[in-house]
ChimeraX commands (.cxc) that place a marker at each C-alpha (Angstrom):
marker #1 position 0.04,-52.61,77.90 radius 0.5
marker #1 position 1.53,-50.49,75.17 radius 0.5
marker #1 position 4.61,-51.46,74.19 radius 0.5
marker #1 position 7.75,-49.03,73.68 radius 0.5
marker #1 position 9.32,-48.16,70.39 radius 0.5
marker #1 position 12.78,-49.71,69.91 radius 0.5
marker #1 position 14.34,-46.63,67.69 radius 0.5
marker #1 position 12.20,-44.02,66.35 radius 0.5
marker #1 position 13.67,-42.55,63.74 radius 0.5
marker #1 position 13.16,-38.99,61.31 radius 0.5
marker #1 position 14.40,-37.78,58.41 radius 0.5
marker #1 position 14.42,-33.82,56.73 radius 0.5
marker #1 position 15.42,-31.48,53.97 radius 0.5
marker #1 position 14.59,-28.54,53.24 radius 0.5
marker #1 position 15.79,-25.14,51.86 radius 0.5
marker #1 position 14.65,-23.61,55.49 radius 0.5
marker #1 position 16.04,-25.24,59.15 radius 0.5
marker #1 position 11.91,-25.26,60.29 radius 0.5
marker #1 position 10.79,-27.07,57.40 radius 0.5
marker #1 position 13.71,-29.27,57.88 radius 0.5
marker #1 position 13.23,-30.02,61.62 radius 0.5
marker #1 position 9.15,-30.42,61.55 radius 0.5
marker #1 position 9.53,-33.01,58.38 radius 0.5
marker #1 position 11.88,-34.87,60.67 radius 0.5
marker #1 position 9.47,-34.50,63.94 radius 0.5
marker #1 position 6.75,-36.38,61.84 radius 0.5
marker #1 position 8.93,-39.57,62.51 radius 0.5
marker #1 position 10.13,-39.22,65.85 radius 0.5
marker #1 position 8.25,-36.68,68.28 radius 0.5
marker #1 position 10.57,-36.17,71.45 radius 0.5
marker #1 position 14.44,-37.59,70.17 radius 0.5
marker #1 position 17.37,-38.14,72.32 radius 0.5
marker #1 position 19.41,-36.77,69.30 radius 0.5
marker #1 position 19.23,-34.51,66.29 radius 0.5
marker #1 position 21.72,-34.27,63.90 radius 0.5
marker #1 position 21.57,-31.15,61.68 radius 0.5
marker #1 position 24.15,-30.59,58.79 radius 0.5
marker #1 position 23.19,-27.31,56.88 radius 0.5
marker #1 position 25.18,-25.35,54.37 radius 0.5
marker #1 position 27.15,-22.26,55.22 radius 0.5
marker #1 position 24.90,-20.34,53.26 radius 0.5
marker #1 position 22.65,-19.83,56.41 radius 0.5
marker #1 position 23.91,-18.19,59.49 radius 0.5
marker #1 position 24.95,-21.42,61.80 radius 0.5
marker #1 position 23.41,-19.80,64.85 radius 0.5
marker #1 position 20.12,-19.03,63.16 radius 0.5
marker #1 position 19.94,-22.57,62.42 radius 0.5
marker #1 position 20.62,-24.00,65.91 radius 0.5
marker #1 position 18.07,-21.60,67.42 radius 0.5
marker #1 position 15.59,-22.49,65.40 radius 0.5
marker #1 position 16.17,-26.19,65.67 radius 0.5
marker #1 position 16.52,-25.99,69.17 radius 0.5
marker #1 position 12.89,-24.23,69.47 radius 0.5
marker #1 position 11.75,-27.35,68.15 radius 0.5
marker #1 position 13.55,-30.26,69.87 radius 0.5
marker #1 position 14.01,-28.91,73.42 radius 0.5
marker #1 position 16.21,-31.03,75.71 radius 0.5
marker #1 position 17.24,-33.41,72.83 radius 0.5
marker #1 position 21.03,-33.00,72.02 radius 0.5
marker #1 position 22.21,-31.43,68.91 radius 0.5
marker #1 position 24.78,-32.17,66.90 radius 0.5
marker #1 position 26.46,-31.60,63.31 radius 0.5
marker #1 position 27.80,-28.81,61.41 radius 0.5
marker #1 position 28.39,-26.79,58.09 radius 0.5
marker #1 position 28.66,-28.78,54.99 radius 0.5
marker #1 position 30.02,-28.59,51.15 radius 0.5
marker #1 position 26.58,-30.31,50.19 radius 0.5
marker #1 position 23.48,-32.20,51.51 radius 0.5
marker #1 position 22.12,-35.21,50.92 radius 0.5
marker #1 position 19.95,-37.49,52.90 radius 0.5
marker #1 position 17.13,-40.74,52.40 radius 0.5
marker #1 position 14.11,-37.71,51.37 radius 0.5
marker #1 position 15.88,-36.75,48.77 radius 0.5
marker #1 position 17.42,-38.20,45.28 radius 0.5
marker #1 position 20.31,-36.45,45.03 radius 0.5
marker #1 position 22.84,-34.28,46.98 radius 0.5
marker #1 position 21.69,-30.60,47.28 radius 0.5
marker #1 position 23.38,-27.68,48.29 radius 0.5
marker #1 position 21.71,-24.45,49.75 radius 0.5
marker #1 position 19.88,-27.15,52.16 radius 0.5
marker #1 position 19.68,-27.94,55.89 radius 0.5
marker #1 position 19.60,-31.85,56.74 radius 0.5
marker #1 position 18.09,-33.20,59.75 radius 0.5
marker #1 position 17.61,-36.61,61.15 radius 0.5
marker #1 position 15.97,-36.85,64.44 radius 0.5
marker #1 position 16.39,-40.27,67.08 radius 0.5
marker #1 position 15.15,-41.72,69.94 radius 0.5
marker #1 position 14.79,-44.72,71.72 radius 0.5
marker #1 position 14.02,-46.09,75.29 radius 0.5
marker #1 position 17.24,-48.42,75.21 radius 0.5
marker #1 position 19.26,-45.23,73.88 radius 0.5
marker #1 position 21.97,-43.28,76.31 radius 0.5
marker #1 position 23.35,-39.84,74.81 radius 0.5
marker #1 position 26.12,-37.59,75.84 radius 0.5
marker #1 position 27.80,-34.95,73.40 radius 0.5
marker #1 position 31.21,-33.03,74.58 radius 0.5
marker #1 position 33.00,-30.46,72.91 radius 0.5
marker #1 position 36.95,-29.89,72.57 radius 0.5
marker #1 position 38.25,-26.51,70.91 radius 0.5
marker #1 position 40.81,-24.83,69.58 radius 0.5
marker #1 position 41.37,-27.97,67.79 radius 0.5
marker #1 position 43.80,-26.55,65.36 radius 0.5
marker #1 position 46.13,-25.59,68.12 radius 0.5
marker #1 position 46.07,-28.95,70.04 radius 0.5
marker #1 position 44.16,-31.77,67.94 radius 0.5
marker #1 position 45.00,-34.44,70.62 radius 0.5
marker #1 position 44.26,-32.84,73.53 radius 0.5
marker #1 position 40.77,-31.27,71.90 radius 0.5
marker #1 position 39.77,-34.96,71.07 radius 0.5
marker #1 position 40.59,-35.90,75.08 radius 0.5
marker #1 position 38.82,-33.15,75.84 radius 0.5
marker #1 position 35.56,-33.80,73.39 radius 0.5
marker #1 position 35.21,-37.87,74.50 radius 0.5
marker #1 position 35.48,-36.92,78.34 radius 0.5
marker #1 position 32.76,-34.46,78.21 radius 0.5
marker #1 position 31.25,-36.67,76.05 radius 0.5
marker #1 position 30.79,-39.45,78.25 radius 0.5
marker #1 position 30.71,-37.84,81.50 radius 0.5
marker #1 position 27.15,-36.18,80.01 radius 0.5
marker #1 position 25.41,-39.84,79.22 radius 0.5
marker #1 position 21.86,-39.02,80.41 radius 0.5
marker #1 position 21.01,-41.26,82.70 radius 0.5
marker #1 position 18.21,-43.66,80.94 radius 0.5
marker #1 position 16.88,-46.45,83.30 radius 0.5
marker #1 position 15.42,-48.44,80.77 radius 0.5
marker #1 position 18.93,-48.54,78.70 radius 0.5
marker #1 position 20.96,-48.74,81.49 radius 0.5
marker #1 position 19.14,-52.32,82.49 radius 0.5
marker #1 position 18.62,-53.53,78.89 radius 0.5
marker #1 position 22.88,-53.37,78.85 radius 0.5
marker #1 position 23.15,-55.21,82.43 radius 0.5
marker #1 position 20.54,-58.05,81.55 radius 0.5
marker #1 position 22.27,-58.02,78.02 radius 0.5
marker #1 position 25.96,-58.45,79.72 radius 0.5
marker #1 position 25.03,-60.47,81.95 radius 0.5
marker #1 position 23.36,-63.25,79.41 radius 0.5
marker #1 position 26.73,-62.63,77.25 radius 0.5
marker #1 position 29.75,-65.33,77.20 radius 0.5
marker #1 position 33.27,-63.67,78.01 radius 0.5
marker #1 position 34.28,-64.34,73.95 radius 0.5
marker #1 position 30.67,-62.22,73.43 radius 0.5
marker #1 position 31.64,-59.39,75.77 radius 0.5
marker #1 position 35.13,-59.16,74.25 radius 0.5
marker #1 position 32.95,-58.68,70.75 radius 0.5
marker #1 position 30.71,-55.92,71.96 radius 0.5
marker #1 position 31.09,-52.33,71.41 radius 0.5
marker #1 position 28.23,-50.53,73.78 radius 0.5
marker #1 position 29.18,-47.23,72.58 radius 0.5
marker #1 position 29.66,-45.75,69.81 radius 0.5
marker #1 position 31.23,-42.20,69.13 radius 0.5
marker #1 position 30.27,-39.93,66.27 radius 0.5
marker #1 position 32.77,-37.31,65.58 radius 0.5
marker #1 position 32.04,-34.07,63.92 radius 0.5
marker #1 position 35.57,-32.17,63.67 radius 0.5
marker #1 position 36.82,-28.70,62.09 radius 0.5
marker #1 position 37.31,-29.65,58.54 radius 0.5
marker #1 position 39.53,-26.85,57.91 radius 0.5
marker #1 position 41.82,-27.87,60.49 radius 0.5
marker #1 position 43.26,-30.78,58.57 radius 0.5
marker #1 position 44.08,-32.04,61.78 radius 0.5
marker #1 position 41.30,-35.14,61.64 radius 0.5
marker #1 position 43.93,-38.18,62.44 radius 0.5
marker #1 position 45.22,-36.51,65.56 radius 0.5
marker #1 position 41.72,-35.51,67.02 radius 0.5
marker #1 position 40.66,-39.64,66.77 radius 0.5
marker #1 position 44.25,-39.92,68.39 radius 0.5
marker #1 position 43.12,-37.97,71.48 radius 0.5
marker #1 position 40.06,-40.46,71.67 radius 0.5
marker #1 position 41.43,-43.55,71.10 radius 0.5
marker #1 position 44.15,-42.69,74.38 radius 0.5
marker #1 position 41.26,-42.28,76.06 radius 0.5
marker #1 position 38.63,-44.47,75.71 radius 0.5
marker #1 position 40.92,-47.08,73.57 radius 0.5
marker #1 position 40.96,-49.09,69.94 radius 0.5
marker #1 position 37.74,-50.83,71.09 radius 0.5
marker #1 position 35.25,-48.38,71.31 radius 0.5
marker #1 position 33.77,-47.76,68.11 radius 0.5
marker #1 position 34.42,-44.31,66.39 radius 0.5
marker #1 position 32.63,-42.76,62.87 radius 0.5
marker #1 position 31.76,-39.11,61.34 radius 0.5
marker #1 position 33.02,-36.68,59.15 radius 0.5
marker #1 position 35.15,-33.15,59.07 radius 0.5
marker #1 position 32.27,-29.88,58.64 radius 0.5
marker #1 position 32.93,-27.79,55.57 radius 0.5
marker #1 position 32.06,-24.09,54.08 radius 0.5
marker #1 position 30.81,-24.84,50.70 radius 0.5
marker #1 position 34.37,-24.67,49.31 radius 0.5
marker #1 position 34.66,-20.94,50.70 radius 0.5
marker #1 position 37.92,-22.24,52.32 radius 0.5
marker #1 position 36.79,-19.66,55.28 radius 0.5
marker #1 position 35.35,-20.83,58.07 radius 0.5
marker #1 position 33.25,-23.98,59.44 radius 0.5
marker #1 position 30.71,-24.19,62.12 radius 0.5
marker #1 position 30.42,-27.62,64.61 radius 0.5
marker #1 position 26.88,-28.10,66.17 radius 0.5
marker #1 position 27.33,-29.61,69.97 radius 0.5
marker #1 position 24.73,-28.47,72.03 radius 0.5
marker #1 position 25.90,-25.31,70.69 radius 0.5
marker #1 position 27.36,-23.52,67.91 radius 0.5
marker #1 position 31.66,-23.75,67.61 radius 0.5
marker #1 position 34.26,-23.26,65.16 radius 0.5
marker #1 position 37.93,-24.48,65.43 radius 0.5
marker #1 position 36.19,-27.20,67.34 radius 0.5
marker #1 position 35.65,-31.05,67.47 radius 0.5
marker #1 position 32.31,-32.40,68.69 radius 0.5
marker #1 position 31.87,-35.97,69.82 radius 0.5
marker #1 position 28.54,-37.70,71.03 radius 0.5
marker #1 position 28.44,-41.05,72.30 radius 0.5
marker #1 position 25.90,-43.27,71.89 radius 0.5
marker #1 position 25.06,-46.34,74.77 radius 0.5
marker #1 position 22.92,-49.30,73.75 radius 0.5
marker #1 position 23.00,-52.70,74.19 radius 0.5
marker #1 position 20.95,-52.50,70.84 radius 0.5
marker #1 position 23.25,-54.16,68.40 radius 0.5
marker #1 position 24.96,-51.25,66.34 radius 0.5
marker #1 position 27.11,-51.09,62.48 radius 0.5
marker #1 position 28.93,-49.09,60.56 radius 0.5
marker #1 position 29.55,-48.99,56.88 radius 0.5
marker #1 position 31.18,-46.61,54.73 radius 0.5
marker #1 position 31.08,-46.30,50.72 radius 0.5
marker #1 position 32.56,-44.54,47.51 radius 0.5
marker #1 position 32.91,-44.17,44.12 radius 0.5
marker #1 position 36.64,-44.43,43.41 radius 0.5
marker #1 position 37.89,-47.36,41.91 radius 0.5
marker #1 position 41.45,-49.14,40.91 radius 0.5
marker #1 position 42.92,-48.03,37.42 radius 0.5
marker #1 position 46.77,-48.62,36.21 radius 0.5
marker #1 position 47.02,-44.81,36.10 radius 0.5
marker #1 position 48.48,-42.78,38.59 radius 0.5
marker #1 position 51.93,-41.03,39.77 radius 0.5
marker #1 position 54.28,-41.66,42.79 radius 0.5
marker #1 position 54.34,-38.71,44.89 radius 0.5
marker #1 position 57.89,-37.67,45.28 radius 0.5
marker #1 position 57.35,-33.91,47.90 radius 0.5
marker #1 position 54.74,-33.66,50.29 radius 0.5
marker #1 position 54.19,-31.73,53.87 radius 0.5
marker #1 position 51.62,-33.72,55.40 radius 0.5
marker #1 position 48.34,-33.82,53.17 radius 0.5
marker #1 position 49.59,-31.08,50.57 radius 0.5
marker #1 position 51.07,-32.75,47.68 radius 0.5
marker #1 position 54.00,-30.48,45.92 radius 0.5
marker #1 position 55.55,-33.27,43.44 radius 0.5
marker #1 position 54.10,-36.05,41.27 radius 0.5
marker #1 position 57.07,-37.85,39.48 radius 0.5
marker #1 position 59.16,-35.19,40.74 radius 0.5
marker #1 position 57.44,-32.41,38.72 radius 0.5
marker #1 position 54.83,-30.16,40.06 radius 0.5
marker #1 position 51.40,-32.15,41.31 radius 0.5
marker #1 position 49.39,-29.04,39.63 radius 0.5
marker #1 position 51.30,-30.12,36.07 radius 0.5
marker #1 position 51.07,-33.95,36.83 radius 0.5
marker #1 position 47.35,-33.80,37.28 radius 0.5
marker #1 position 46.34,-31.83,34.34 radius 0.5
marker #1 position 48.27,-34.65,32.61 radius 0.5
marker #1 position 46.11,-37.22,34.27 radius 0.5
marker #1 position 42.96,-35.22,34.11 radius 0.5
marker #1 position 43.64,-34.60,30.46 radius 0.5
marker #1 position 42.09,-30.89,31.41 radius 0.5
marker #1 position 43.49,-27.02,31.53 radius 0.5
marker #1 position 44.26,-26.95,35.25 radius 0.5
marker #1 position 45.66,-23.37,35.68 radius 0.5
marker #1 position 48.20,-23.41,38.37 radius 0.5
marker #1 position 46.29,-20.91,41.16 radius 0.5
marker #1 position 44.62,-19.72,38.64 radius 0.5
marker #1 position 41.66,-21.60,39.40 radius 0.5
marker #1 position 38.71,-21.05,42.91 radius 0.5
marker #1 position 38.26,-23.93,44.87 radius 0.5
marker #1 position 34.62,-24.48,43.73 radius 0.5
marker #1 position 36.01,-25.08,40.34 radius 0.5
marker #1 position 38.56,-27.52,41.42 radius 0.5
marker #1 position 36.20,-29.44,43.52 radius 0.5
marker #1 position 34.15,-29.28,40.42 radius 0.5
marker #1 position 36.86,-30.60,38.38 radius 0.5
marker #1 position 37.98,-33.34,40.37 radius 0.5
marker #1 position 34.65,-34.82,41.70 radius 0.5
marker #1 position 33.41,-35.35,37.32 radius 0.5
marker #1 position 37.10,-37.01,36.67 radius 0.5
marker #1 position 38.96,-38.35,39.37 radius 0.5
marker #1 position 36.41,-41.06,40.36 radius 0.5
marker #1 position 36.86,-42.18,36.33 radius 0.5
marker #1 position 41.13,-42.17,36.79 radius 0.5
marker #1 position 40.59,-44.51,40.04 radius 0.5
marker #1 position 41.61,-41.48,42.41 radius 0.5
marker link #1:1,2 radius 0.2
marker link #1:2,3 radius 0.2
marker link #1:3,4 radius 0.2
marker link #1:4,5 radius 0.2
marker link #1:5,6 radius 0.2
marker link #1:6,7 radius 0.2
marker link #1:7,8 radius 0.2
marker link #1:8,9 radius 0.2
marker link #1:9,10 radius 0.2
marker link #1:10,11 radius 0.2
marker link #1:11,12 radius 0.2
marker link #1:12,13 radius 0.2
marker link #1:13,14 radius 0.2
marker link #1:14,15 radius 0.2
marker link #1:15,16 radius 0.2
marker link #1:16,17 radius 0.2
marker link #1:17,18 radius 0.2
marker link #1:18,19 radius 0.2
marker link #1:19,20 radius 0.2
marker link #1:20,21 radius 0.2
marker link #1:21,22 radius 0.2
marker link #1:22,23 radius 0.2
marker link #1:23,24 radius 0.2
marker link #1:24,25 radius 0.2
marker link #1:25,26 radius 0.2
marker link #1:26,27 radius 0.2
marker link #1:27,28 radius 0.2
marker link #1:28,29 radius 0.2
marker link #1:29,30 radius 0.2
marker link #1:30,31 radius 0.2
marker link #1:31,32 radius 0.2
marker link #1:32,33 radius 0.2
marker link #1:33,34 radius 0.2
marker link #1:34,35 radius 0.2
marker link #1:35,36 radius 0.2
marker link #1:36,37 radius 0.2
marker link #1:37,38 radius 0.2
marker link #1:38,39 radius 0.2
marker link #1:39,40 radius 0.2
marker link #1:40,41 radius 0.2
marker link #1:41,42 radius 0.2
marker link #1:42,43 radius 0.2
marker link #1:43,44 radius 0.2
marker link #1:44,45 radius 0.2
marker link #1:45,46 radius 0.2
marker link #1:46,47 radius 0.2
marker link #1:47,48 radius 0.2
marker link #1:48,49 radius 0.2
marker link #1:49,50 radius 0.2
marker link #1:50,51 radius 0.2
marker link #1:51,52 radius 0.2
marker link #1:52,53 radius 0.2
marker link #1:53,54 radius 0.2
marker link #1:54,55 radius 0.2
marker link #1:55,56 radius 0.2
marker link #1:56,57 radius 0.2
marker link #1:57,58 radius 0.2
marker link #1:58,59 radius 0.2
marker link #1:59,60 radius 0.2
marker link #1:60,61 radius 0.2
marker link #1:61,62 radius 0.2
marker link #1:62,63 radius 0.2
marker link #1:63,64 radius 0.2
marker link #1:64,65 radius 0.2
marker link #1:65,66 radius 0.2
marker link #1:66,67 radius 0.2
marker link #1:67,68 radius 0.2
marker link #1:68,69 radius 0.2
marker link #1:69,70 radius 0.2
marker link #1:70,71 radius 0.2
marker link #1:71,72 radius 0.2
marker link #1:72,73 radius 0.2
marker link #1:73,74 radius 0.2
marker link #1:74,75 radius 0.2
marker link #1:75,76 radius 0.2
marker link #1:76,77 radius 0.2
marker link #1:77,78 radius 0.2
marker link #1:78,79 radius 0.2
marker link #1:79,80 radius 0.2
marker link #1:80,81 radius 0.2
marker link #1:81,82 radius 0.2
marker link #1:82,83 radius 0.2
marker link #1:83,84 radius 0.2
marker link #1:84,85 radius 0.2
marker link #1:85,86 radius 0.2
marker link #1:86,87 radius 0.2
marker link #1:87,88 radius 0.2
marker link #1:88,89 radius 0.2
marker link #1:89,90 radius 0.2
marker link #1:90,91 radius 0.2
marker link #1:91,92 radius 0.2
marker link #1:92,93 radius 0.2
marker link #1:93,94 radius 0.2
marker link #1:94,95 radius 0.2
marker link #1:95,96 radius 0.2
marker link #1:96,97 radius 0.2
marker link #1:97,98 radius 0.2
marker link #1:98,99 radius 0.2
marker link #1:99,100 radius 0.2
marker link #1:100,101 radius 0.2
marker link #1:101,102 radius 0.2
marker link #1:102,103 radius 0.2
marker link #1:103,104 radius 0.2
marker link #1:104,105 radius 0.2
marker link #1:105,106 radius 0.2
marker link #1:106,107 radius 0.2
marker link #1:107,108 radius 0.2
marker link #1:108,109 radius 0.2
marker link #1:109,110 radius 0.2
marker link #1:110,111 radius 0.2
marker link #1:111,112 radius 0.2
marker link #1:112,113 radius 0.2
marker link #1:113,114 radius 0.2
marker link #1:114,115 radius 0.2
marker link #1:115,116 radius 0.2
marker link #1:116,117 radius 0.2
marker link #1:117,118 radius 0.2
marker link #1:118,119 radius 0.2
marker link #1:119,120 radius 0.2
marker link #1:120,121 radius 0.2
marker link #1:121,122 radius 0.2
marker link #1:122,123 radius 0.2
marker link #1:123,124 radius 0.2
marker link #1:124,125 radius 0.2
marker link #1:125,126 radius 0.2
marker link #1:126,127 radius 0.2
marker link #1:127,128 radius 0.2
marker link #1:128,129 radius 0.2
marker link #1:129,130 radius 0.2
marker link #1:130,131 radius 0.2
marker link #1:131,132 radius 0.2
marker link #1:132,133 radius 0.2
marker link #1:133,134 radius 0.2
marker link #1:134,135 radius 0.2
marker link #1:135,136 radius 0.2
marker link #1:136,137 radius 0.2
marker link #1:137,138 radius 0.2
marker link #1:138,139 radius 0.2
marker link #1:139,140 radius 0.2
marker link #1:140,141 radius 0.2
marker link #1:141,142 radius 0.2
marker link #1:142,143 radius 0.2
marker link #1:143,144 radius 0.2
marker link #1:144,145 radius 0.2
marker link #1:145,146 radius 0.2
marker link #1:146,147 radius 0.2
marker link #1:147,148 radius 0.2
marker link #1:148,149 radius 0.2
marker link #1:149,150 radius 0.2
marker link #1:150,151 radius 0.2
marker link #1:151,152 radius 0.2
marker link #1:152,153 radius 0.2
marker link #1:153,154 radius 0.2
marker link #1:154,155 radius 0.2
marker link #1:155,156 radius 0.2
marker link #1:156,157 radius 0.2
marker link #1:157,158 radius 0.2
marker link #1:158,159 radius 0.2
marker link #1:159,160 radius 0.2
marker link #1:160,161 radius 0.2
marker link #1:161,162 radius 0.2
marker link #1:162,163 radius 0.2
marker link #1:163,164 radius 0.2
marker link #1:164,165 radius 0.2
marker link #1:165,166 radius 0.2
marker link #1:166,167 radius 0.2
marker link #1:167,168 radius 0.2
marker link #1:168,169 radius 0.2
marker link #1:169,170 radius 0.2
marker link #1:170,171 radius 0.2
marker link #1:171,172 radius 0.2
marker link #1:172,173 radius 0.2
marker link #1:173,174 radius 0.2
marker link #1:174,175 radius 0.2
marker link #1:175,176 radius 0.2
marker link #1:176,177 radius 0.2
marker link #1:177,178 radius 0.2
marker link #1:178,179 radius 0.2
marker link #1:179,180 radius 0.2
marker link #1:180,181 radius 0.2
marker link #1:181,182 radius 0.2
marker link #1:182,183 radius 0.2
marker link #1:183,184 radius 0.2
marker link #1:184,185 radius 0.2
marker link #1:185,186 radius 0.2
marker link #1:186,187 radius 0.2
marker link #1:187,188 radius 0.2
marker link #1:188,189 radius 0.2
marker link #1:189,190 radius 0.2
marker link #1:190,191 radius 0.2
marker link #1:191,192 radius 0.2
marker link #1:192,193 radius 0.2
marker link #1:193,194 radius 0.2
marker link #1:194,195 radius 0.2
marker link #1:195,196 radius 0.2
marker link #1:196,197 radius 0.2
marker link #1:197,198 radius 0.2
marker link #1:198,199 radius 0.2
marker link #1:199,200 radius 0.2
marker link #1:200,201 radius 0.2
marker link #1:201,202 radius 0.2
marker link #1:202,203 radius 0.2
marker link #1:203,204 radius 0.2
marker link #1:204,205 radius 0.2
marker link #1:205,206 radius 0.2
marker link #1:206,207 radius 0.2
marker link #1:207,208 radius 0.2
marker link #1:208,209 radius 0.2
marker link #1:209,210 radius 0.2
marker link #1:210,211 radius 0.2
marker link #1:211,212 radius 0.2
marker link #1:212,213 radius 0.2
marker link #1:213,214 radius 0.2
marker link #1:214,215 radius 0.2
marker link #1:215,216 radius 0.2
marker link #1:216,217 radius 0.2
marker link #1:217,218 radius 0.2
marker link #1:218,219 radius 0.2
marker link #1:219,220 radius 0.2
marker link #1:220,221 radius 0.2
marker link #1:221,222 radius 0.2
marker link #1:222,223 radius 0.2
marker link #1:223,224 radius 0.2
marker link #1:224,225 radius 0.2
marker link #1:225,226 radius 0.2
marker link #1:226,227 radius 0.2
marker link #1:227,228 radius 0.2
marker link #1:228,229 radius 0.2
marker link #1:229,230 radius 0.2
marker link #1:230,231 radius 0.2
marker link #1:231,232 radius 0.2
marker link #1:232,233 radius 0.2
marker link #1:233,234 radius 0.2
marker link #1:234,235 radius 0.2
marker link #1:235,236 radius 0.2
marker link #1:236,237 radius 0.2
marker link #1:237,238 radius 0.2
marker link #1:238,239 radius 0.2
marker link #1:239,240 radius 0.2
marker link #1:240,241 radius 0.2
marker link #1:241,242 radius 0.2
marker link #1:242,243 radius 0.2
marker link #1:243,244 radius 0.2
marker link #1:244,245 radius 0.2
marker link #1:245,246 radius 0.2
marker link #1:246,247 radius 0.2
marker link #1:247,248 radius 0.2
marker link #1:248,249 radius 0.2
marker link #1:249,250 radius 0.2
marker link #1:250,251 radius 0.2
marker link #1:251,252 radius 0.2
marker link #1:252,253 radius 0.2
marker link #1:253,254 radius 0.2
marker link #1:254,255 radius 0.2
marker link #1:255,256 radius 0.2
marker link #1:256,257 radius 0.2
marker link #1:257,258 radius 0.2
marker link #1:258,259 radius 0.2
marker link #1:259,260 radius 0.2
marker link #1:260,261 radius 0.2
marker link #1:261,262 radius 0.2
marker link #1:262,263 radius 0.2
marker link #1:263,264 radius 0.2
marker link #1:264,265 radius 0.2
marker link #1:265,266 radius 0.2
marker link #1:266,267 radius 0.2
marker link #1:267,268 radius 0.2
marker link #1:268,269 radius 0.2
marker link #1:269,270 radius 0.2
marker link #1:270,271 radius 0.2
marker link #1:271,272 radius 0.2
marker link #1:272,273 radius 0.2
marker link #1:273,274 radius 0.2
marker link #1:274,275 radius 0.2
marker link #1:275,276 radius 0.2
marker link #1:276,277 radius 0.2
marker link #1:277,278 radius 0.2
marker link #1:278,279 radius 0.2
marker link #1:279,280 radius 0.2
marker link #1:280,281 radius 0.2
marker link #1:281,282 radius 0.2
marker link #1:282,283 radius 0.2
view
């Protein structure tokens, strides 16, 4: 008797969403999920169509970026579409959209998890796996288990991230395990796309994933503690008008010990800027 897979799992990048998609087929033939992040350079619904030629059923999810990166590659790219295919017979999928998440964050994140998990394919296989598994499990063990976990894929430009996980967590609660990232536009400041069986913008996407496979998270970056900084004395949620009671702009060109030209600078460059000093000031 043949036995079944636990997780298949592939990986893709390429400077084309086919040569992306058919790298990441080579590891996993039929998934349950794809995840695509691809820059805003290519037309977001000429990406999903052509991905979606080549997955079929499987449910897509992701967005537009500011930069890709992934395990095929050595370093982040940009001008790149990212793809990372899974599937596995103890494996339950359901993605849900909310929109107009700028408007109402909370209620586009109730709306996004209640899709989300009213869609959970129905998966014999991973449906039993999680009885047997609960079933074996002492009450302390149950309380420790999180059977699903949500990836979020939200509006970057929004700026409304903490309120969309706020409309989540009064739905499905503090337990339920919740990770992912906002979409960007390659610094255009313009316009981002969400991928959720479908192509959105001003949207949140959320797919949850069942398993009693055990699951983890871990996060990572390259900022560390230094004894410089400035107390920020104005601020309208995240926008930052005084350091020290001067202007931020002034403050961090201090800091920086750069020419930081008070809107006289694009976004790219600022990015730029920030991403070669700020990890070295601790920011």
């Amino acid at each position: 008797m043949t036995r079944k897979k636990i997780l298949e799992v592939g990986v893709g990048q390429s400077t084309d969403p086919t040569g992306a998609i058919e790298e990441a087929l080579e590891g996993c033939r039929k998934p349950d999920l794809t995840i695509v992040f691809a820059s805003s350079d290519f037309h977001p619904q000429d990406v999903y169509t052509e991905i979606k030629e080549k997955v079929g059923d499987s449910h897509i999810i992701g967005g537009t970026t500011a930069g890709e990166f992934s395990s095929v590659v050595e370093k982040p790219k940009r001008g790149t579409v990212a793809v990372m295919a899974l599937k596995s017979p103890y494996l339950k999928v359901g993605v849900g959209v909310g929109e107009d998440i700028s408007k109402n964050p909370v209620e586009c994140g109730r709306d996004a998890i209640s899709k989300a998990y009213a869609s959970l394919k129905d998966n014999p296989t991973a449906s039993a796996v999680i009885s047997i598994a609960f079933m074996k499990k002492k009450s302390l063990d149950l309380l420790r288990m999180k059977p699903f976990v949500n990836i979020i894929i939200p509006d970057g430009l929004a700026g409304v991230e903490e309120e969309f996980i706020k409309g989540i967590i009064s739905t499905v609660g503090c337990n339920s395990c919740i990770v992912g990232g906002s979409t960007g536009d390659d610094l255009k400041i313009k316009r981002t796309y969400q991928f959720g069986n479908g192509v959105y913008t001003d949207a949140g996407v959320v797919a949850t994933l069942s398993s009693a496979l055990k699951t983890g998270t871990g996060y990572g970056h390259p900022f560390y503690p230094t004894d410089r900084g400035a107390l920020v004395t104005k601020s309208e949620g995240r926008v930052v008008y005084e350091l020290d009671g001067r202007p931020a702009a002034e403050v961090m060109k201090e800091l920086l010990g750069v020419d930081v030209a008070i809107g006289g600078m694009d976004q790219r460059k600022i990015h730029m800027l920030a991403r070669e000093n700020l990890p070295r000031l601790g920011f």
